[in-house]
Each structure stands twice: as C-alpha cells, then as structure tokens.
PQR file of N, CA, C, O and H, with PARSE charges and radii, in Angstrom:
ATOM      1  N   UNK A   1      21.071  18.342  -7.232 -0.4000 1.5000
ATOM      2  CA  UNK A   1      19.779  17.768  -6.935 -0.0000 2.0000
ATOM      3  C   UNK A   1      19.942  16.252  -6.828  0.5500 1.7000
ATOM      4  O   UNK A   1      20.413  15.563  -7.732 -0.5500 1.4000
ATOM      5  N   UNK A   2      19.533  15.806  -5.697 -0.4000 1.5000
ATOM      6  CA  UNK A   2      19.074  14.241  -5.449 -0.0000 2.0000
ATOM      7  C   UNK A   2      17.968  13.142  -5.705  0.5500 1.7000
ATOM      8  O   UNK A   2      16.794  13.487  -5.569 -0.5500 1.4000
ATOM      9  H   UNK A   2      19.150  16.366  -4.962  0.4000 1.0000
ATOM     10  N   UNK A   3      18.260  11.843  -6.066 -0.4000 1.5000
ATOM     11  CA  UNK A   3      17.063  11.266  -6.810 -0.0000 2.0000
ATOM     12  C   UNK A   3      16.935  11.049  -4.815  0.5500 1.7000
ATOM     13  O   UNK A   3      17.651  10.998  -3.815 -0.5500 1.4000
ATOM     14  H   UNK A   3      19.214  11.562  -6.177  0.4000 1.0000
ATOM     15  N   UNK A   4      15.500  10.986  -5.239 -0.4000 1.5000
ATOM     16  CA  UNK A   4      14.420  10.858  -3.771 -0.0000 2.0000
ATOM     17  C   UNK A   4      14.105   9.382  -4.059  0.5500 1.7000
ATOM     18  O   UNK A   4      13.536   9.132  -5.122 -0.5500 1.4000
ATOM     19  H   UNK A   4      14.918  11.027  -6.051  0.4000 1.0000
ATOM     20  N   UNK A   5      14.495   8.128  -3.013 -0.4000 1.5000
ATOM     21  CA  UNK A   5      13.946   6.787  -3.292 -0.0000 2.0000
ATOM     22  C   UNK A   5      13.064   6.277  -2.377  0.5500 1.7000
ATOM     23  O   UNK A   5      13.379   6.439  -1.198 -0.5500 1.4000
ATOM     24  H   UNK A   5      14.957   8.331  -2.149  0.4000 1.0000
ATOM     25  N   UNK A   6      12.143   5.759  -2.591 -0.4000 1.5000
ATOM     26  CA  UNK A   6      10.995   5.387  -1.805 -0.0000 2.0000
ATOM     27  C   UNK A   6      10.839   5.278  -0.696  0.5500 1.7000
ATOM     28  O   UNK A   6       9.814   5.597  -0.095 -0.5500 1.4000
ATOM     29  H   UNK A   6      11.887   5.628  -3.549  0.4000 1.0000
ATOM     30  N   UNK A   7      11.945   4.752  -0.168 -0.4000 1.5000
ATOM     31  CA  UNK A   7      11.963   4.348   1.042 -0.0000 2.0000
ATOM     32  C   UNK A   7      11.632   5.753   2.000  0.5500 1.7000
ATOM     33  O   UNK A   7      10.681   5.958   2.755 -0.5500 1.4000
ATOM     34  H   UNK A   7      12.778   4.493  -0.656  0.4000 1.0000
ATOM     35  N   UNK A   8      12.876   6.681   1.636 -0.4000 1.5000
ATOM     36  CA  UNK A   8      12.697   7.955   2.093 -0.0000 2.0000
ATOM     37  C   UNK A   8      11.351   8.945   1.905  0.5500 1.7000
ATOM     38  O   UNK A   8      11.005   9.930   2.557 -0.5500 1.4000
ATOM     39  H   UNK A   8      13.649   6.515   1.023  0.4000 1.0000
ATOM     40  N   UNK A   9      10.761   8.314   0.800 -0.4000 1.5000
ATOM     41  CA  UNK A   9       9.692   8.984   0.698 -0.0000 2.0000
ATOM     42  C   UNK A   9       8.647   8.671   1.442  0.5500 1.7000
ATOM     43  O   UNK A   9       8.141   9.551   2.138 -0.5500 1.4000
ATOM     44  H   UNK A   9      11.042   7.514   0.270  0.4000 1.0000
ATOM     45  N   UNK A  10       8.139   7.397   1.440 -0.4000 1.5000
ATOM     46  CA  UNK A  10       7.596   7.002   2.267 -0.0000 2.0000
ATOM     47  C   UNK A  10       7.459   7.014   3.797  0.5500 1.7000
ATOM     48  O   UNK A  10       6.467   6.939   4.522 -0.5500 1.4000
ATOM     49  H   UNK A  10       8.551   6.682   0.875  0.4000 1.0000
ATOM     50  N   UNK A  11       9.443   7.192   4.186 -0.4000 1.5000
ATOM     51  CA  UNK A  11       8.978   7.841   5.625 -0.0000 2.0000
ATOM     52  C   UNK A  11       8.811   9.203   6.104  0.5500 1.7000
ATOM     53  O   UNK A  11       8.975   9.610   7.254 -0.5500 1.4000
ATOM     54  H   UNK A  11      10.248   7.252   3.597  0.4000 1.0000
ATOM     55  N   UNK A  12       8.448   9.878   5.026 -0.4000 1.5000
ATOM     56  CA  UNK A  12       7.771  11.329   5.271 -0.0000 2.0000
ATOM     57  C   UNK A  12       6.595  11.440   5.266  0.5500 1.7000
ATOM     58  O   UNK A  12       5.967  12.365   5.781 -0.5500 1.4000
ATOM     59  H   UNK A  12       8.314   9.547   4.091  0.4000 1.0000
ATOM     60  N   UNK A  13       5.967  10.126   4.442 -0.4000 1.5000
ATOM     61  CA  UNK A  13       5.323  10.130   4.606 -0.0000 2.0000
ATOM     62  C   UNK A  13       4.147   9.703   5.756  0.5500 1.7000
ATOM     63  O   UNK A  13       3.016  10.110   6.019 -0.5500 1.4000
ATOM     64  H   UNK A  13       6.477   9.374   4.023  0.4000 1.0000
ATOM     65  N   UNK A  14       4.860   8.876   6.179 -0.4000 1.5000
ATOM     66  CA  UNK A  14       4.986   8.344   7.871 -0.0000 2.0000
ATOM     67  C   UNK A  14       4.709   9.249   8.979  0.5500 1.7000
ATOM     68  O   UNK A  14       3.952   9.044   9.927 -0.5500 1.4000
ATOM     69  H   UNK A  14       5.779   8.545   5.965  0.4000 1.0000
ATOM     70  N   UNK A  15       5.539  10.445   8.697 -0.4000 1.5000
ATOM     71  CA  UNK A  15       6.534  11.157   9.295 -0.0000 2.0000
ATOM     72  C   UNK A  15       4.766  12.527   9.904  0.5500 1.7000
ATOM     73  O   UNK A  15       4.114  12.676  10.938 -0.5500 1.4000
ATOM     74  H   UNK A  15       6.155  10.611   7.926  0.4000 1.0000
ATOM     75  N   UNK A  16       4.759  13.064   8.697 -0.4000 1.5000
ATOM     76  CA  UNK A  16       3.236  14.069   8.559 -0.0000 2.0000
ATOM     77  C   UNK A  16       2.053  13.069   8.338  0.5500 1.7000
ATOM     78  O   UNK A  16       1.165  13.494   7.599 -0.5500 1.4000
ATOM     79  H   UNK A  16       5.289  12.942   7.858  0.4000 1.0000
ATOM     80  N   UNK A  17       1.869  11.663   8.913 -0.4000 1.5000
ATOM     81  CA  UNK A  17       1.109  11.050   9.457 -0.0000 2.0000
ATOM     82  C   UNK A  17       0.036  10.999   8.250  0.5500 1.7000
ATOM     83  O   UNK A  17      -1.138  10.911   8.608 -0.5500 1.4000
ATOM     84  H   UNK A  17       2.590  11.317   9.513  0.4000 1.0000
ATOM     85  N   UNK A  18       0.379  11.057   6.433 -0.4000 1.5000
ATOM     86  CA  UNK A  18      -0.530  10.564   5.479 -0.0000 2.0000
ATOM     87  C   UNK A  18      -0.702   9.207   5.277  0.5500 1.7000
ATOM     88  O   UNK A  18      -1.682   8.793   4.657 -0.5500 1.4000
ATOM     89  H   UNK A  18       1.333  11.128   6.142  0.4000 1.0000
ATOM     90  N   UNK A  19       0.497   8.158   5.926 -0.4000 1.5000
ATOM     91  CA  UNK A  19      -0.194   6.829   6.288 -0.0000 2.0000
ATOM     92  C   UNK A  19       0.584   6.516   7.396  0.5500 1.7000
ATOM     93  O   UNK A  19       1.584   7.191   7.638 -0.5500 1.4000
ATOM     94  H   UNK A  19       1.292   8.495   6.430  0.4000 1.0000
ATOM     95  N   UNK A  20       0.096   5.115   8.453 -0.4000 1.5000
ATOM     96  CA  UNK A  20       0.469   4.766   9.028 -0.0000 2.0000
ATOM     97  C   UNK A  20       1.476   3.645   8.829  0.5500 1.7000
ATOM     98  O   UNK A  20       1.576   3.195   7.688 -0.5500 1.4000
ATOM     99  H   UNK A  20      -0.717   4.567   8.256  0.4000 1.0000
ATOM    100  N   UNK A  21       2.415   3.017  10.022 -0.4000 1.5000
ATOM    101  CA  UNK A  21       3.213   2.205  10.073 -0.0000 2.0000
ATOM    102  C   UNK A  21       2.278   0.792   9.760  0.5500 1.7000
ATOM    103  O   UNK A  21       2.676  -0.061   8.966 -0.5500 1.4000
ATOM    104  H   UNK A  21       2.333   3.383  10.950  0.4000 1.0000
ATOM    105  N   UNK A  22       1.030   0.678  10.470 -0.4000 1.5000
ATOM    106  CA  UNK A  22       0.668  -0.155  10.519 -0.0000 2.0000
ATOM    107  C   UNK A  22      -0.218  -1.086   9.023  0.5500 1.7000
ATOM    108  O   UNK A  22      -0.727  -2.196   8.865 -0.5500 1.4000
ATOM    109  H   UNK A  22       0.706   1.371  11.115  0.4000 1.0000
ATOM    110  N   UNK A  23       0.026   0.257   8.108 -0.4000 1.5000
ATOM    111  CA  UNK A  23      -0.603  -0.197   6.718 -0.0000 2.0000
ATOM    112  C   UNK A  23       0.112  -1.145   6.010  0.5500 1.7000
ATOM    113  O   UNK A  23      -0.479  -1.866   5.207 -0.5500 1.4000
ATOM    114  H   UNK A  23       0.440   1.158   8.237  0.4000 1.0000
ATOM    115  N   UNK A  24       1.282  -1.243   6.193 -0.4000 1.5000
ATOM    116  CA  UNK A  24       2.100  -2.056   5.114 -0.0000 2.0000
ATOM    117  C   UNK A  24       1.852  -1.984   3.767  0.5500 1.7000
ATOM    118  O   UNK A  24       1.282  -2.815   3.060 -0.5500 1.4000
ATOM    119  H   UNK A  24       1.762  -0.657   6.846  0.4000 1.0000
ATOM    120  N   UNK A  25       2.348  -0.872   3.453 -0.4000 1.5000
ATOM    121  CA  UNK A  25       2.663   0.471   2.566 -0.0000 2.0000
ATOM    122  C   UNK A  25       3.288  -0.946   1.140  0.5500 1.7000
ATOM    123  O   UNK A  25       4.440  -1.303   1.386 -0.5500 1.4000
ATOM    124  H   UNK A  25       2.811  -0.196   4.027  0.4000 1.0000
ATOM    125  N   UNK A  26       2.829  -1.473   0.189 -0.4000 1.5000
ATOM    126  CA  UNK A  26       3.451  -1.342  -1.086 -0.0000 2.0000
ATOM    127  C   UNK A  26       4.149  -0.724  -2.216  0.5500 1.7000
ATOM    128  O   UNK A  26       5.243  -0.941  -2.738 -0.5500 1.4000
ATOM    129  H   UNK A  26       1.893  -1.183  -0.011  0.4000 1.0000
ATOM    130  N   UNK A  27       3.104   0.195  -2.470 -0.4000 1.5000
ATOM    131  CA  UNK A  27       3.443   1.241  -2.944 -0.0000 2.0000
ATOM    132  C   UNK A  27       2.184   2.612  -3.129  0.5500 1.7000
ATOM    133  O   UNK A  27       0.964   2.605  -2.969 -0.5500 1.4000
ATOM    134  H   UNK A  27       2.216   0.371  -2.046  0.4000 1.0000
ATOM    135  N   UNK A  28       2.952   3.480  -3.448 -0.4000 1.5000
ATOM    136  CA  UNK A  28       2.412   5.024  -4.085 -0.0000 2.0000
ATOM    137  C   UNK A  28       2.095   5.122  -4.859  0.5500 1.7000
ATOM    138  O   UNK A  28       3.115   4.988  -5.534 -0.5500 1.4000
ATOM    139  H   UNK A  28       3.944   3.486  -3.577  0.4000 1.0000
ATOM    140  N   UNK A  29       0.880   5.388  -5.909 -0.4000 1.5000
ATOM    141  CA  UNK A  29       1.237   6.589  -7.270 -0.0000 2.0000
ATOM    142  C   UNK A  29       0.687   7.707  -6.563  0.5500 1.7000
ATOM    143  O   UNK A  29       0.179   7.577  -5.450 -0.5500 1.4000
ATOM    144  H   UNK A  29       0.051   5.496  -5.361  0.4000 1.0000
ATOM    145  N   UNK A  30       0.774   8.866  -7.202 -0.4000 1.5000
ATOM    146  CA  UNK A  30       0.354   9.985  -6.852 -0.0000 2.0000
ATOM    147  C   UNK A  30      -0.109  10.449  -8.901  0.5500 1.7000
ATOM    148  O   UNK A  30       0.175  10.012 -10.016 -0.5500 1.4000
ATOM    149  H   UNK A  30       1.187   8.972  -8.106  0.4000 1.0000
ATOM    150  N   UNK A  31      -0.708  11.244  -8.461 -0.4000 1.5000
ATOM    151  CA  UNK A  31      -1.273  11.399  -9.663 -0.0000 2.0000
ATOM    152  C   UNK A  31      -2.290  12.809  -9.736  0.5500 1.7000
ATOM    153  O   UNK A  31      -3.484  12.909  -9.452 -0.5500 1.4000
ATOM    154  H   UNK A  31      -0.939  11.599  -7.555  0.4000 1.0000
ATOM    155  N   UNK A  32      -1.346  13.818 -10.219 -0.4000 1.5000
ATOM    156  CA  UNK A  32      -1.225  14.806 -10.369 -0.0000 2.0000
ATOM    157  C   UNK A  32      -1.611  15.179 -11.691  0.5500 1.7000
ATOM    158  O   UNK A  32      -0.864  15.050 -12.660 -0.5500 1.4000
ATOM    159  H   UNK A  32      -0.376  13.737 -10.450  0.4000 1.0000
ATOM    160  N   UNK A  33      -2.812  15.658 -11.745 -0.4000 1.5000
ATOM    161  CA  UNK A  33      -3.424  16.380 -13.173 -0.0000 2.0000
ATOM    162  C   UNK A  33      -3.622  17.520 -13.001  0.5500 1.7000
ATOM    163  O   UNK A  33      -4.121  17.961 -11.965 -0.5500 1.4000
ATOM    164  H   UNK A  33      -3.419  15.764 -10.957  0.4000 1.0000
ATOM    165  N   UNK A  34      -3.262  18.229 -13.999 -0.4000 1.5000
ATOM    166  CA  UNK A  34      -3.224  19.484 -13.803 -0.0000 2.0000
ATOM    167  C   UNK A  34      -4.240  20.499 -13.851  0.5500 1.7000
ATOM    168  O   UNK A  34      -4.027  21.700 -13.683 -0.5500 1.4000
ATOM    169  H   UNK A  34      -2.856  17.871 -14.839  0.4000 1.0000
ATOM    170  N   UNK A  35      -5.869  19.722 -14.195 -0.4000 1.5000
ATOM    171  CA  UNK A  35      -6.869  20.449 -14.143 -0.0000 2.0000
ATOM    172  C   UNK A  35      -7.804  19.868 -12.768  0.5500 1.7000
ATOM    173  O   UNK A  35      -8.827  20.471 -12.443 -0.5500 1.4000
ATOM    174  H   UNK A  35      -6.042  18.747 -14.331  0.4000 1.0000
ATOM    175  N   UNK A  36      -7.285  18.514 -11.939 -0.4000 1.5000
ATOM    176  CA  UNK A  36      -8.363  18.297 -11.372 -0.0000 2.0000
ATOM    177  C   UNK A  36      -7.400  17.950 -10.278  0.5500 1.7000
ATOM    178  O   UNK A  36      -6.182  18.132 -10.259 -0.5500 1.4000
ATOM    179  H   UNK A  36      -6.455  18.024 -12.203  0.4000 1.0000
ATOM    180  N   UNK A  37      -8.229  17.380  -9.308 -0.4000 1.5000
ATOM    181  CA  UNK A  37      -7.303  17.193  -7.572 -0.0000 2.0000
ATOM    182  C   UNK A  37      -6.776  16.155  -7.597  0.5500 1.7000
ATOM    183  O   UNK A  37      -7.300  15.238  -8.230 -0.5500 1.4000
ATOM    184  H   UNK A  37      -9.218  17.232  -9.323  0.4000 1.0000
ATOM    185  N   UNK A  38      -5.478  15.955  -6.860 -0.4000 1.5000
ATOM    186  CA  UNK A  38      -4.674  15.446  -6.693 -0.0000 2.0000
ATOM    187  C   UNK A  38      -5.219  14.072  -6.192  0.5500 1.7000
ATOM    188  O   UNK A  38      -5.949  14.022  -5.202 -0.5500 1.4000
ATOM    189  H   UNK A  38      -5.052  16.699  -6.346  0.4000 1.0000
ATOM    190  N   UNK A  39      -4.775  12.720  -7.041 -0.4000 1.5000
ATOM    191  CA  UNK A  39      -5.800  11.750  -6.473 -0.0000 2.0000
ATOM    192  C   UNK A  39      -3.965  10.998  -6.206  0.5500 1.7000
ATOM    193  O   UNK A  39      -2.949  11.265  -6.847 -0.5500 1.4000
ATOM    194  H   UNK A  39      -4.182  12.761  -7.845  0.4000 1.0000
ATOM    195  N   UNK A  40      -4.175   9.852  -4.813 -0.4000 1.5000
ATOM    196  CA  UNK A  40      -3.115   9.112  -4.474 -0.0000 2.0000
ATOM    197  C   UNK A  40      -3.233   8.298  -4.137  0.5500 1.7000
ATOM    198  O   UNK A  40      -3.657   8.166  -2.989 -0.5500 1.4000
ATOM    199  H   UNK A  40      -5.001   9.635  -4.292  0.4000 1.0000
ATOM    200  N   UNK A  41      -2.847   6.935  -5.149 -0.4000 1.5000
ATOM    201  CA  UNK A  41      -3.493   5.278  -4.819 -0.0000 2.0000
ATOM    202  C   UNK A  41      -2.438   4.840  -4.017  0.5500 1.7000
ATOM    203  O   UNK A  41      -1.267   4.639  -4.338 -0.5500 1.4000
ATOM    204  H   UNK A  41      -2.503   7.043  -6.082  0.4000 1.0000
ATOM    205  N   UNK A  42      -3.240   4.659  -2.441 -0.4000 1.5000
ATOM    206  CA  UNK A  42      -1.863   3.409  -1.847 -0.0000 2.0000
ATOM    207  C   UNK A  42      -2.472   1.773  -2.274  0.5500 1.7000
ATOM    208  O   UNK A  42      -3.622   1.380  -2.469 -0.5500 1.4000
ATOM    209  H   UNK A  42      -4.192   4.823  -2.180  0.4000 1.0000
ATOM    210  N   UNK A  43      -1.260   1.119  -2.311 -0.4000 1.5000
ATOM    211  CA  UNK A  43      -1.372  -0.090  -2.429 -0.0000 2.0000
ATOM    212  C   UNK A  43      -0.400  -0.780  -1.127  0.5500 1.7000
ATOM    213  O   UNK A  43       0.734  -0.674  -0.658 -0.5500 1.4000
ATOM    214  H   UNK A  43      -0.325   1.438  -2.152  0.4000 1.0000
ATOM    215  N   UNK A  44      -1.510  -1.447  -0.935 -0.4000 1.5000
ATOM    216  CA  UNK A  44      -1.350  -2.347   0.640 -0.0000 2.0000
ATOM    217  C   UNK A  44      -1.201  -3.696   0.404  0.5500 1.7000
ATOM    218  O   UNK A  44      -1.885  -4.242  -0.462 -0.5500 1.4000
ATOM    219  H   UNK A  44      -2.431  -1.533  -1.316  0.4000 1.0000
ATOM    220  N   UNK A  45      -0.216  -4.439   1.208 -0.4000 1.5000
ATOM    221  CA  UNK A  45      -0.228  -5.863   1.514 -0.0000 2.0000
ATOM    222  C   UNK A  45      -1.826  -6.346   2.228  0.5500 1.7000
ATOM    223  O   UNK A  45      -2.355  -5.792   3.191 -0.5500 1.4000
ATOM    224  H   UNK A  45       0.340  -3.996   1.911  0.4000 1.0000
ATOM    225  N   UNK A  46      -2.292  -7.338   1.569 -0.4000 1.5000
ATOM    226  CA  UNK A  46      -3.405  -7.866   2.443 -0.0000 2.0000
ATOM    227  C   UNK A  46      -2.718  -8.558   4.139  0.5500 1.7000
ATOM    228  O   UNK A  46      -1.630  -8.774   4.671 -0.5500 1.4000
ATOM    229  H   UNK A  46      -1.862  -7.788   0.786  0.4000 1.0000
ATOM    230  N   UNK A  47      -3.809  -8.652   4.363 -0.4000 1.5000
ATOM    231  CA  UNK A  47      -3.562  -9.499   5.936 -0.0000 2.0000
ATOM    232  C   UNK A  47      -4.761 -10.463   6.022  0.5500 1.7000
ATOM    233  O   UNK A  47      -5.656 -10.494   5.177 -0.5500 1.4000
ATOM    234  H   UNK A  47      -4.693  -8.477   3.930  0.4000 1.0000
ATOM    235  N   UNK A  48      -4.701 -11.253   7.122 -0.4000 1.5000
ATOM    236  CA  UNK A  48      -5.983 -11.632   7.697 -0.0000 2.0000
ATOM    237  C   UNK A  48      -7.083 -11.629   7.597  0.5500 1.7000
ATOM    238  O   UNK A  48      -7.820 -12.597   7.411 -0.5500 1.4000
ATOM    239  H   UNK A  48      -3.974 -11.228   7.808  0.4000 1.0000
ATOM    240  N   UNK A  49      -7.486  -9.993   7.764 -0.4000 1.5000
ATOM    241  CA  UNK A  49      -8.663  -9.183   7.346 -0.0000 2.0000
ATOM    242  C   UNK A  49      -9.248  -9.603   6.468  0.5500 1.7000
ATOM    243  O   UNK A  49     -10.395 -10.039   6.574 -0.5500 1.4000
ATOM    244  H   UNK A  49      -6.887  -9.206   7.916  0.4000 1.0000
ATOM    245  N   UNK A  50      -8.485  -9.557   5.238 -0.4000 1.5000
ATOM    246  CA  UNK A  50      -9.240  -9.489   4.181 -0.0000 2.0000
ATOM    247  C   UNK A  50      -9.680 -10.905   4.079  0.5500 1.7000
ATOM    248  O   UNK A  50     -10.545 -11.181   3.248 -0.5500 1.4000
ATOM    249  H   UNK A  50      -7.554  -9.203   5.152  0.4000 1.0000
ATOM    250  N   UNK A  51      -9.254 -11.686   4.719 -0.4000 1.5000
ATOM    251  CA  UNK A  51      -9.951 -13.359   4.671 -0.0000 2.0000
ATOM    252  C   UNK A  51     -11.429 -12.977   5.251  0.5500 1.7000
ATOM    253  O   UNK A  51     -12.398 -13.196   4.525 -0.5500 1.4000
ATOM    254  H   UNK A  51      -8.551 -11.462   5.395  0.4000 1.0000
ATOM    255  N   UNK A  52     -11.579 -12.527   6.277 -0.4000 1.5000
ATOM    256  CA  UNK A  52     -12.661 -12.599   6.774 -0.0000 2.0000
ATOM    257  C   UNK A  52     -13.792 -11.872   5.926  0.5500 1.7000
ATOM    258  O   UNK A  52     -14.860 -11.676   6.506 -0.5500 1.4000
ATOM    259  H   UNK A  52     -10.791 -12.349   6.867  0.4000 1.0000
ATOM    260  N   UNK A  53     -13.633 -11.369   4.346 -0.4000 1.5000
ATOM    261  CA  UNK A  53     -14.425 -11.116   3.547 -0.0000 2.0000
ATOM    262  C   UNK A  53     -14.605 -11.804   2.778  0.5500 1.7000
ATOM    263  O   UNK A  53     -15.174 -11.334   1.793 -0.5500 1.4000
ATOM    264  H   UNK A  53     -12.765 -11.528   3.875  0.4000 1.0000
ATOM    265  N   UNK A  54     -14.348 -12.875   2.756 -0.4000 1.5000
ATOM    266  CA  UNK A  54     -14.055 -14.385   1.784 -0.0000 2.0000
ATOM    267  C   UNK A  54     -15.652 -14.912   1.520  0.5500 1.7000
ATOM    268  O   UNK A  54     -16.044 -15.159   0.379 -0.5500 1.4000
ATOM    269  H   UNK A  54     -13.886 -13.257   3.556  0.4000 1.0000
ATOM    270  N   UNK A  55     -16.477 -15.045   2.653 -0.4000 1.5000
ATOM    271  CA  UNK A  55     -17.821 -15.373   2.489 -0.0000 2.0000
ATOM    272  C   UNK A  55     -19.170 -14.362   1.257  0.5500 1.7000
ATOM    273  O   UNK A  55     -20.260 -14.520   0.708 -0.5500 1.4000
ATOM    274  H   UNK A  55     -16.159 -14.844   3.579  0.4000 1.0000
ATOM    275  N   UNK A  56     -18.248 -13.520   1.397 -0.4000 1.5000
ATOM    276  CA  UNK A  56     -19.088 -12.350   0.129 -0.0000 2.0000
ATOM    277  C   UNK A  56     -18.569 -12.261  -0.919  0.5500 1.7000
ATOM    278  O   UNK A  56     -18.651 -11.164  -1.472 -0.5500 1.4000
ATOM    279  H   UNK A  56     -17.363 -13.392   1.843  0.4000 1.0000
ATOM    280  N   UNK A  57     -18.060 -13.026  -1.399 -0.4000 1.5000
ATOM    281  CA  UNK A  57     -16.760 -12.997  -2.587 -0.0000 2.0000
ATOM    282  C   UNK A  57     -17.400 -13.953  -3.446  0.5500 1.7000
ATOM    283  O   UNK A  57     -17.557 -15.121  -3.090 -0.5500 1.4000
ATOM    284  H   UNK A  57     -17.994 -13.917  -0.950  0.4000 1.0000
ATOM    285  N   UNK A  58     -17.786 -13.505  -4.585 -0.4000 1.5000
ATOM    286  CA  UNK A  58     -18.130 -14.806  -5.613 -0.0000 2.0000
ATOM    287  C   UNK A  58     -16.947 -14.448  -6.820  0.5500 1.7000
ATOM    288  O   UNK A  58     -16.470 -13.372  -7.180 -0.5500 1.4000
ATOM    289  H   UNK A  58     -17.659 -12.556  -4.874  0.4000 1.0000
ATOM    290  N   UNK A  59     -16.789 -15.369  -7.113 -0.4000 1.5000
ATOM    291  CA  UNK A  59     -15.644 -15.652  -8.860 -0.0000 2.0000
ATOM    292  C   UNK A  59     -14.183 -14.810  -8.250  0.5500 1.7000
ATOM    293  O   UNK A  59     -13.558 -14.234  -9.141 -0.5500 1.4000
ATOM    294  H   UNK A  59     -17.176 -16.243  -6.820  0.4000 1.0000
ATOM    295  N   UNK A  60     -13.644 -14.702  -6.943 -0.4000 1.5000
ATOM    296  CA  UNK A  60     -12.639 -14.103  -6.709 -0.0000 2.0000
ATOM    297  C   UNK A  60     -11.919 -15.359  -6.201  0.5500 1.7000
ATOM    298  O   UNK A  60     -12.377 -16.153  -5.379 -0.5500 1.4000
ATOM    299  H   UNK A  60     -14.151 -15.170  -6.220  0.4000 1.0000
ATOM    300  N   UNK A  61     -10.374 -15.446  -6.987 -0.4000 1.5000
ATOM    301  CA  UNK A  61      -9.232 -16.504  -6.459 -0.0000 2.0000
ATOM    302  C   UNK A  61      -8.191 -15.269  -5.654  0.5500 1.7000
ATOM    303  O   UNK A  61      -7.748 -14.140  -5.868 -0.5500 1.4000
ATOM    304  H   UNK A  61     -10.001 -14.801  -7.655  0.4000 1.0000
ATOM    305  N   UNK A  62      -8.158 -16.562  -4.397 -0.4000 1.5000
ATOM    306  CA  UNK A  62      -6.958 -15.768  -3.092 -0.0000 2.0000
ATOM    307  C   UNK A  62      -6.309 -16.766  -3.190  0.5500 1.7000
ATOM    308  O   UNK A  62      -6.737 -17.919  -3.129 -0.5500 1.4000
ATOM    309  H   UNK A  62      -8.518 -17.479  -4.223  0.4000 1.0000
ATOM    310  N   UNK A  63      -4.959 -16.337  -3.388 -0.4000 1.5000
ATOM    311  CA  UNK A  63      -3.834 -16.929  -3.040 -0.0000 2.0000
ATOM    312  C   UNK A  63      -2.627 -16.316  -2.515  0.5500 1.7000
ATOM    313  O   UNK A  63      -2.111 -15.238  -2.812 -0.5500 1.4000
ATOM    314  H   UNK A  63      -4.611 -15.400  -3.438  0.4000 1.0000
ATOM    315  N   UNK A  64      -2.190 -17.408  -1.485 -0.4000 1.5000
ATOM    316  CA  UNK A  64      -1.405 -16.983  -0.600 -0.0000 2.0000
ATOM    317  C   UNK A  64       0.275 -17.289  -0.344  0.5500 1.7000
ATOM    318  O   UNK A  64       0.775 -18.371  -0.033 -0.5500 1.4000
ATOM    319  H   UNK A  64      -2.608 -18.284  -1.244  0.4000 1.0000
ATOM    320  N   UNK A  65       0.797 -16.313  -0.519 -0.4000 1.5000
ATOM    321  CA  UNK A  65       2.123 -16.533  -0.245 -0.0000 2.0000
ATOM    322  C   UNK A  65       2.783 -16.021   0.623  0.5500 1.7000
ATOM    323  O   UNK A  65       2.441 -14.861   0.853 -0.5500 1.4000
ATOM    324  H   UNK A  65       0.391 -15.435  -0.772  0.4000 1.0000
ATOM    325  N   UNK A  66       4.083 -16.616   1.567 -0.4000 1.5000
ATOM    326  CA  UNK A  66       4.597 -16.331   2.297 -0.0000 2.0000
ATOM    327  C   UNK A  66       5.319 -14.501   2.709  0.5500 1.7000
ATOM    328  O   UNK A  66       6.080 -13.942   1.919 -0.5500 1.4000
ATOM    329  H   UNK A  66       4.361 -17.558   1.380  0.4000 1.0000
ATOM    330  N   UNK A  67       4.933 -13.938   3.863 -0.4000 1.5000
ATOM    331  CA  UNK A  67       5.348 -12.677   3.399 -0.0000 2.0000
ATOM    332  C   UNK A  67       7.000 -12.635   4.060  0.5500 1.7000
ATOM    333  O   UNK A  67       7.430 -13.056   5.134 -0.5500 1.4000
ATOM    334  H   UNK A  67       4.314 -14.392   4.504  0.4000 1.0000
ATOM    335  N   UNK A  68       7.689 -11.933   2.908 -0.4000 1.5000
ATOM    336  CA  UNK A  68       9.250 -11.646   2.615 -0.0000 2.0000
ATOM    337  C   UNK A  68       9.538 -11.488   4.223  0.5500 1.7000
ATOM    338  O   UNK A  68      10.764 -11.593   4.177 -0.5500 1.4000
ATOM    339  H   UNK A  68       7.339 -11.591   2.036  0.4000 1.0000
ATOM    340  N   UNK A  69       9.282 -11.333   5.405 -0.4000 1.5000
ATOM    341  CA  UNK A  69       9.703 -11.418   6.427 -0.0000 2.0000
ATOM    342  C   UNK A  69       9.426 -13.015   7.216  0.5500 1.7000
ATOM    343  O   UNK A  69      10.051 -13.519   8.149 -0.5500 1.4000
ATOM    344  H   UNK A  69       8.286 -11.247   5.442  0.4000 1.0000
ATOM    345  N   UNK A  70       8.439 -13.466   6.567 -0.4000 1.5000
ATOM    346  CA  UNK A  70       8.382 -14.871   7.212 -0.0000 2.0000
ATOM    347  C   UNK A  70       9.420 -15.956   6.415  0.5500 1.7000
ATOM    348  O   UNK A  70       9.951 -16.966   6.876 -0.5500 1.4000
ATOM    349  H   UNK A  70       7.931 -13.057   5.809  0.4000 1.0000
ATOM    350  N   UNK A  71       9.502 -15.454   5.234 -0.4000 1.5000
ATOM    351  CA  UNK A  71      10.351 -16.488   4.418 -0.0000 2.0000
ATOM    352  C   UNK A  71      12.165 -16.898   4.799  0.5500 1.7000
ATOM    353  O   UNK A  71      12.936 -17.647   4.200 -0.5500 1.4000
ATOM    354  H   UNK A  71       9.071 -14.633   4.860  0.4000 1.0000
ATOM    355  N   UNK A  72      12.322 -16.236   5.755 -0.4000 1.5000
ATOM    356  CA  UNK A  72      13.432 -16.584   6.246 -0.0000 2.0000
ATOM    357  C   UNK A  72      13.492 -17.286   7.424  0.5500 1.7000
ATOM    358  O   UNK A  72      14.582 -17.619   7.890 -0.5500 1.4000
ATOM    359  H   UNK A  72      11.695 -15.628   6.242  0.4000 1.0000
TER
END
C-alpha cells in the first residue's frame, strides 16, 4: 500500500471535476463522521475578487503578499 500525496489527490480531484483548475486549490479537509454527511472544506487562495468586497467589510485587515509564482 502507497501513501497518497496531495498533489495526486487533488488531481483526481480535478480529474471527476469536484473542483476546478481555476480555484487555486490550498487545501482539503474532508471530514467524515460517521453518523452524518460527508462535509469537505476547500480552502482557496484569494484573488482580486475578493478586493472588490472590501467596501462591505467593517473591522476586517487584508493583507497582501506576493503569490509563490510571482516571487520569482
């Protein structure tokens, strides 16, 4: 038996179209209880977007850092 690492997991998940390329996928939990339904938090890189919700935002700090593909 093989450890399964994210990367691979993720592009199956890709793959049967439960997220897209275009999400910029952080990470997974999945979270599996055994009496109730299967709940699965993605966590996403912000973009842009989410600036343009900046005007409805009270007591929230954004800060911004370079993303790991621009930093080179």
């Amino acid at each position: 038996m093989s450890v399964i690492h994210g990367t691979k997991f993720i592009a199956a998940l890709l793959e049967s179209g439960v997220i897209t390329k275009d999400e910029r996928v952080r990470r997974i939990v999945i979270d599996a209880d055994a009496t109730n339904a299967v709940v699965m938090y993605v966590e996403r890189y912000g973009d842009s977007r989410l600036l343009e919700v900046i005007p409805a935002l009270t007591g929230v700090e954004i800060r911004r850092e370079a993303a790991a593909d621009d930093a080179a």
